[in-house]
C-alpha positions as CSV (number, residue, x, y, z in Angstrom):
1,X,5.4,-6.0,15.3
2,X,7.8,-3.5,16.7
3,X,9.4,-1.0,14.1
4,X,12.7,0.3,14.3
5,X,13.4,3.5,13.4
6,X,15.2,6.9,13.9
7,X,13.2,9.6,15.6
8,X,14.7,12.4,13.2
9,X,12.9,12.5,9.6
10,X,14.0,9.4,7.2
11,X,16.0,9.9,4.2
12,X,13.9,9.7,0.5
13,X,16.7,7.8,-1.6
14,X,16.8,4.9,-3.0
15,X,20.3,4.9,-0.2
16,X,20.4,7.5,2.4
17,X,20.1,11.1,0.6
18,X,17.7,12.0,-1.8
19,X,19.1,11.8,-5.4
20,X,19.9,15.6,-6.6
21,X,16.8,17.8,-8.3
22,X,17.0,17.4,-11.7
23,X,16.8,20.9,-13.7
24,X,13.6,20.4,-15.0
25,X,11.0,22.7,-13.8
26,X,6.7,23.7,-14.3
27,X,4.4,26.0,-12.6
28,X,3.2,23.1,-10.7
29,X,6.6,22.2,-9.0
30,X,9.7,23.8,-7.4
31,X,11.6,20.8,-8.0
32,X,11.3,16.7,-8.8
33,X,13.5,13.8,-7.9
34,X,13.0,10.6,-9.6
35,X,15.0,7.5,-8.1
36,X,15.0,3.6,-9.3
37,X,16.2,0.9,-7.7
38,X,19.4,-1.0,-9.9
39,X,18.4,-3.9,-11.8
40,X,17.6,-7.0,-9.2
41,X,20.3,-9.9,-10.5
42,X,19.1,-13.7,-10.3
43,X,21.0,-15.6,-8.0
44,X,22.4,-18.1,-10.5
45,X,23.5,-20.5,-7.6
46,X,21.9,-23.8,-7.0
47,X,18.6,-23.8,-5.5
48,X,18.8,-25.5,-2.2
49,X,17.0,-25.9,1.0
50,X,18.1,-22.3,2.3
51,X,15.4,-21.2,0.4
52,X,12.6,-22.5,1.9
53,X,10.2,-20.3,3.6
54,X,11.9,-21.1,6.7
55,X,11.0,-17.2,7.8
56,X,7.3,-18.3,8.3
57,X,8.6,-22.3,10.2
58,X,-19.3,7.1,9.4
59,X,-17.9,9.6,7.2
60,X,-15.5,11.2,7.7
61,X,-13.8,12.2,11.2
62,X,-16.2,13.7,12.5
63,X,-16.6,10.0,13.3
64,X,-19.2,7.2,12.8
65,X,-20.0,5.5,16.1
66,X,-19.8,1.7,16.0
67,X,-23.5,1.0,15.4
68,X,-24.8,-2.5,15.1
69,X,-24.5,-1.8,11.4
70,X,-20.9,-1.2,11.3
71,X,-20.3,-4.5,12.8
72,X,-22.9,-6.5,10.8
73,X,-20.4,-8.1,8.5
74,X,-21.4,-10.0,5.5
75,X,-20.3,-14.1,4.7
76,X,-19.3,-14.8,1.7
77,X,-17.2,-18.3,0.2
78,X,-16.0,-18.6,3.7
79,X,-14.5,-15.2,4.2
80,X,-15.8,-12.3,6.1
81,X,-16.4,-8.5,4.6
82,X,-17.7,-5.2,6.0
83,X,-20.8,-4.3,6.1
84,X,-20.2,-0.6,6.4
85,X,-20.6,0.8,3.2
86,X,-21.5,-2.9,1.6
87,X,-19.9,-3.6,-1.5
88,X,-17.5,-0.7,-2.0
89,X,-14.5,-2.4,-1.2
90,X,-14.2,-6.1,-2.7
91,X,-11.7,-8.0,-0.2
92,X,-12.5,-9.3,3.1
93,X,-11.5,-8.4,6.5
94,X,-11.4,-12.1,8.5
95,X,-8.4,-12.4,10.7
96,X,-6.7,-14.6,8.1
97,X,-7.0,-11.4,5.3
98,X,-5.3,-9.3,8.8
99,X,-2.5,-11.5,8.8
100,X,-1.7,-10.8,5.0
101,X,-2.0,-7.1,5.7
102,X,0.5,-7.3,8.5
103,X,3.0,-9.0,6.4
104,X,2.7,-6.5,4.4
105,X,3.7,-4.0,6.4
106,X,6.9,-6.1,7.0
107,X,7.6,-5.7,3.6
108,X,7.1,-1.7,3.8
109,X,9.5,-1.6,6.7
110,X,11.9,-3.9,5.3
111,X,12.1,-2.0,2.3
112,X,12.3,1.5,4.3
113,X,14.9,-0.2,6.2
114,X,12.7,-0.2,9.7
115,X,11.4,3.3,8.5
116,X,7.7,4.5,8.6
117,X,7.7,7.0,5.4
118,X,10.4,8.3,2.8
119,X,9.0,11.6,2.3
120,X,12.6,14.5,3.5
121,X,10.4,15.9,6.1
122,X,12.8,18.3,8.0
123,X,10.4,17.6,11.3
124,X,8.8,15.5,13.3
125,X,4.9,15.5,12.1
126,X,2.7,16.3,14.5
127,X,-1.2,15.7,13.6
128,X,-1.0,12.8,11.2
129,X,-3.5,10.6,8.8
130,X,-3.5,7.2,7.8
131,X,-5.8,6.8,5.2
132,X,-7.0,3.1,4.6
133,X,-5.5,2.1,8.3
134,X,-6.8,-1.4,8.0
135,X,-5.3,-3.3,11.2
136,X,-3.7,-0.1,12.2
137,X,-0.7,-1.4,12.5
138,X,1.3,1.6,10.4
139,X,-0.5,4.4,12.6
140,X,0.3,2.5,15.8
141,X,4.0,2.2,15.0
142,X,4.0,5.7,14.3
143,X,2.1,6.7,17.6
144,X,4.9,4.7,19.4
145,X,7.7,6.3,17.7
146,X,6.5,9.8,17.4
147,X,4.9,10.3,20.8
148,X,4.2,13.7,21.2
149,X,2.4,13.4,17.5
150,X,-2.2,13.1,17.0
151,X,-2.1,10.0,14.6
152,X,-6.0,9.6,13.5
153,X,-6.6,6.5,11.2
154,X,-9.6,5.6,8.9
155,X,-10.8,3.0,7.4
156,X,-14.0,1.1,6.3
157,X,-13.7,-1.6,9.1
158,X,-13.6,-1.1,12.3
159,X,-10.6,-4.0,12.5
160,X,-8.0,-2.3,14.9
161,X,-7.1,-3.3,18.4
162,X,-8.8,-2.0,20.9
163,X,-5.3,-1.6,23.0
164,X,-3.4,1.5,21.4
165,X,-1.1,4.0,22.4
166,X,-3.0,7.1,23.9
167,X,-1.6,9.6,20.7
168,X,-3.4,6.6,18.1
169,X,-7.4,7.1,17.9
170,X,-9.3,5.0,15.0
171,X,-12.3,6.0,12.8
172,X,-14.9,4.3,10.3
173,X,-14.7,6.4,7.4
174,X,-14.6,6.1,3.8
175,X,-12.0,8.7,2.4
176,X,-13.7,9.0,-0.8
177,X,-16.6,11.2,1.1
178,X,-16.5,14.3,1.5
179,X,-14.1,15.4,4.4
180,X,-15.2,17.6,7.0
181,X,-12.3,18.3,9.4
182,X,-11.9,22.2,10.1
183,X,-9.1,24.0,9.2
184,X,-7.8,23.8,12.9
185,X,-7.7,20.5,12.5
186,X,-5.4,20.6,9.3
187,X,-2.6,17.8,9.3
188,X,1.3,18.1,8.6
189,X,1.8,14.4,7.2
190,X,-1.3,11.8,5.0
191,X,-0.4,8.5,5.0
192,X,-1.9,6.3,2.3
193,X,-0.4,3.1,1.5
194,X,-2.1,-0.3,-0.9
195,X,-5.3,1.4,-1.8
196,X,-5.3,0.4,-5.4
197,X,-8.9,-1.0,-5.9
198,X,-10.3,0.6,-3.6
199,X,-10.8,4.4,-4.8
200,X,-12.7,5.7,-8.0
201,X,-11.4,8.7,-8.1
202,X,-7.4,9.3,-7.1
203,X,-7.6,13.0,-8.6
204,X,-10.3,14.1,-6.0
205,X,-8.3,12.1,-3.3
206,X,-5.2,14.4,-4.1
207,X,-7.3,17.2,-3.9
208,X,-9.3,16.7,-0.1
209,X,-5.5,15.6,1.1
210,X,-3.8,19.2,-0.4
211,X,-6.8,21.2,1.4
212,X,-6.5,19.2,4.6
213,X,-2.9,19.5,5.0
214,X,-1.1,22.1,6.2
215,X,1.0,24.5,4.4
216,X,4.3,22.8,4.2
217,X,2.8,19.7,4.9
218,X,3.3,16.5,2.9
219,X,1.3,13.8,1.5
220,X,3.0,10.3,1.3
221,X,1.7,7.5,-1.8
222,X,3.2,3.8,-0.8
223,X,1.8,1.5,-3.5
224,X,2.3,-1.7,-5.4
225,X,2.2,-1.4,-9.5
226,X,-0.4,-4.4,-8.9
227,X,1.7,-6.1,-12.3
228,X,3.6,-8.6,-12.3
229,X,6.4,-8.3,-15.0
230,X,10.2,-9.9,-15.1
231,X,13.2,-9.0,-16.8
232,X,14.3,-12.5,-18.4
233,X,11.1,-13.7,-19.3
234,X,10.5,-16.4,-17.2
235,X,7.4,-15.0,-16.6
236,X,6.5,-17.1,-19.8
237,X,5.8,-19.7,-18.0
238,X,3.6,-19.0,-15.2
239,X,0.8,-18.5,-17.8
240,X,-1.5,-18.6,-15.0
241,X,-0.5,-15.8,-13.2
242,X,-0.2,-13.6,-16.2
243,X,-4.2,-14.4,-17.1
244,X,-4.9,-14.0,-13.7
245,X,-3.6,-10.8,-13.4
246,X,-5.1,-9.4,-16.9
247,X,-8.7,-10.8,-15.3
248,X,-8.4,-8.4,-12.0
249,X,-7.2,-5.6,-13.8
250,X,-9.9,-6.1,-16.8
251,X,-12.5,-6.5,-13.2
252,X,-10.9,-3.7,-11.3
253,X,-11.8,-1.7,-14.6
254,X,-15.3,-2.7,-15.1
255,X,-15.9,-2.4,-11.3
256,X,-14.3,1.3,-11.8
257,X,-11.8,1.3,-9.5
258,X,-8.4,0.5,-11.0
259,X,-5.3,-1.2,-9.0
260,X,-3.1,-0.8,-11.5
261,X,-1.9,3.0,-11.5
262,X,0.8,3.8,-8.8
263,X,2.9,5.3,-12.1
264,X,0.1,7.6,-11.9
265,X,0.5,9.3,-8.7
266,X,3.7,11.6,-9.4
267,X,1.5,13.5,-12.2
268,X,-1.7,13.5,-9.9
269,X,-0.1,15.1,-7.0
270,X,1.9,18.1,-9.8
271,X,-2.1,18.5,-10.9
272,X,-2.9,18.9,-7.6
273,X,-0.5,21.7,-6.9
274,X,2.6,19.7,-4.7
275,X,5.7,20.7,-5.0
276,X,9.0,19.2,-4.7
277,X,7.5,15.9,-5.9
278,X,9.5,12.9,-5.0
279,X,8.9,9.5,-7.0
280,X,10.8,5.9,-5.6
281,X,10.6,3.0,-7.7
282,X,11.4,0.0,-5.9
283,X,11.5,-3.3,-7.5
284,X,10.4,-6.3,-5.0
285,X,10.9,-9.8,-5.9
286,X,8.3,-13.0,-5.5
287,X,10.9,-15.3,-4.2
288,X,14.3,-15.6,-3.2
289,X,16.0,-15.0,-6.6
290,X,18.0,-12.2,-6.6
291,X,21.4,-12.5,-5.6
292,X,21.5,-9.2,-3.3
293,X,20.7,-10.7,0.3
294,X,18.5,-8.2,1.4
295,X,16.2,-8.8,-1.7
296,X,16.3,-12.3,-1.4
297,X,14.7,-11.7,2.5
298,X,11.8,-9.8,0.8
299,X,11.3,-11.9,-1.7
300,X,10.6,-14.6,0.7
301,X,8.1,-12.5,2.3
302,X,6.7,-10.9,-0.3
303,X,5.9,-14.7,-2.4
304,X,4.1,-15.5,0.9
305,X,2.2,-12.5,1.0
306,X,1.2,-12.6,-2.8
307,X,0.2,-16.5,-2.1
308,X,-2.2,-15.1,0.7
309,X,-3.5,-12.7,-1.5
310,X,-4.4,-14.4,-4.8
311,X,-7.7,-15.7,-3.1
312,X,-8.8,-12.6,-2.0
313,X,-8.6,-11.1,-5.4
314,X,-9.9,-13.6,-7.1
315,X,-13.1,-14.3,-4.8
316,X,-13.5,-10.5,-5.1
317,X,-12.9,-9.0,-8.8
318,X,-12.9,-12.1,-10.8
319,X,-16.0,-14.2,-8.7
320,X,-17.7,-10.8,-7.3
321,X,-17.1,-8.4,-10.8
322,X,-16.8,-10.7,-13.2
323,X,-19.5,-13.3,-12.1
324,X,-17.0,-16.7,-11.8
325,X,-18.3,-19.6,-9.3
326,X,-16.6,-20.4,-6.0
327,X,-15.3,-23.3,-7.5
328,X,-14.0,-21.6,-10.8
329,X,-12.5,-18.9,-8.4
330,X,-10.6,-21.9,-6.4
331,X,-9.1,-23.8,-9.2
332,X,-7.8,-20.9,-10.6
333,X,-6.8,-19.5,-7.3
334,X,-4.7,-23.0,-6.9
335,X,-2.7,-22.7,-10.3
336,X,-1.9,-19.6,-9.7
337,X,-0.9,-20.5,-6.3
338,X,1.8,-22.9,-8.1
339,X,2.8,-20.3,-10.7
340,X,3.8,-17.9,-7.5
341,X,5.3,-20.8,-5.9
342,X,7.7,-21.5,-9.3
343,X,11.4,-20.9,-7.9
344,X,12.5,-20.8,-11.5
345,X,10.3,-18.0,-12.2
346,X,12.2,-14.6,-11.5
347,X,8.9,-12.4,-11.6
348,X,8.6,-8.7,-9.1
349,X,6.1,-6.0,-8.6
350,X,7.3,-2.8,-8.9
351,X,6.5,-0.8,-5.4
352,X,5.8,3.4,-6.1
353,X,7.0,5.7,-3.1
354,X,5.4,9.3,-3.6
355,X,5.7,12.0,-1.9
356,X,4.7,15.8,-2.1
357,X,4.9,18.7,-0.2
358,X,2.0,21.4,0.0
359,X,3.5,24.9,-0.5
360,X,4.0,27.3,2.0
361,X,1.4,30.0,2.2
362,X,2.2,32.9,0.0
């Protein structure tokens, strides 16, 4: 999927400048700009055929080799997991759970208009980390574009292509162990995008990524609310989706590692010491509603990405966590299928865009 995309740093508005600092000020921060999205208006027009989906007609760096245990994946209700680090990380890796992630970075780039991050870094980064790779597909984009730049990317499963651009190298790692890269090795830009329910502890995230980083360098957040609210409540009546989505939160708790805290990230990264902390709140449609046309695009993506990943969730919080059959997992999976699918329903997911800058050494 190529990305488009200017080789100077990308803007971090909600337009094309970052919104003026506000005057408020703390010891942890030199300055904070908070940005929303305006209000995403229903296209009140007749729904008609144009709004089909015609669009889709070891630890740490140090590195784990790919032992035979790395690629013994486990089975389970027809989908396919890792077996590195078994059970830490509830949704599957098959091809078919690939595609979804790719879409998703559609999405991302859509929304970044063809940009890779919105953090206002004033250079190009050149030792990145993209934490929670998955396909790869963000840190190979980013090789392409920035080709004098080190991009390393981890993640659980060793899923990415085995073709990359030379500056792009791939790791197993889980992020939440102990990280042991020396302090030549520091980076200038972290990358972690859709990890909701898959760390336990976000604080001691934000800690490893401000001691890896370099001073001056920043640390970008991109991720979902994982809730799905609406404005005129329509969401009323997709009753399914709304106990769905209380029964992978109420799992993502009890399995102690919560998807529903992006609002959180802003204060985690000021605990953590960042400065000029930027937060972007970015509301993203399921379906062609609004009436603005480049929302209306993403909201056709974006209902065919959340239709690809309500079985996923459900096979893995609600059947893994909470103990529901195959077949209770599929019927439910079904009618809330049909619930997404409700062009009546004007429902969105708020999308957090975080950034954070490590301060220069005194």
């Amino acid at each position: 999927m190529a990305t488009a995309g200017p080789t100077s740093h990308p803007s971090a508005s909600a337009s094309s400048t970052p919104p003026s600092p506000n005057t408020t000020t703390n010891a942890n921060t030199e300055l904070t700009y908070d940005a929303t999205v305006a209000e995403l208006v229903p296209d009140t027009a007749t729904p008609s055929d144009s709004d089909a989906d015609s669009a889709f007609d070891g630890t740490s760096a140090a590195s784990t080799s790919l032992a035979s245990s790395i690629l013994n994946y486990e089975y389970s209700n027809g989908r396919r997991y890792q077996g590195y680090r078994s059970g830490q990380y509830l949704l599957p890796n098959d091809e078919v759970e690939q595609d979804r992630l790719d879409l998703l970075h559609h999405i991302f780039l859509l929304l970044l208009d063809g940009k890779l991050y919105d953090a206002p870094i004033p250079y190009t980064p050149k030792r990145v980390l993209d934490i929670g790779t998955g396909t790869g597909i963000w840190a190979i984009d980013f090789a392409d574009e920035y080709p004098g730049a080190e991009i390393l990317g981890t993640d659980l499963s060793p899923i990415q292509p085995t073709w990359v651009p030379p500056n792009a190298k791939f790791y197993i790692d889980d992020a939440e162990s102990e990280w042991v890269y020396g302090e030549s090795e520091a980076f200038d830009f972290i990358h972690v995008r859709c990890l909701s329910g898959s760390i336990n502890d976000w604080d001691r995230l934000c800690a490893q990524a401000y001691t890896h980083l370099q001073p001056g360098g920043w640390l970008e957040f991109q991720e979902p609310e994982a809730w799905v609210i609406s404005d005129d409540d329509t969401l009323k009546k997709a009753e399914n989706l709304c106990r769905w989505q209380q029964l992978v939160n109420d799992a993502a708790s009890q399995f102690k590692k919560e998807i529903r805290l992006a609002d959180s990230l802003k204060q985690r990264m000021l605990k953590a010491g960042f400065v000029d902390v930027y937060e972007r709140v970015v509301k993203v449609p399921i379906g062609p509603w609004p009436k603005d046309p480049k929302m209306k695009e993403i909201g056709r993506y974006q209902r065919e990405h959340m239709a690809m990943g309500i079985e996923p969730y459900t096979l893995g919080f609600i059947g893994k966590v909470l103990g529901w059959s195959e077949q209770e997992c599929r019927v439910l999976t079904a009618k809330v299928i049909n619930d997404v699918r409700d062009k009546s329903v004007h429902s969105y997911i708020r999308f957090f865009f975080v950034c954070g800058r490590k301060p220069q050494a005194s």
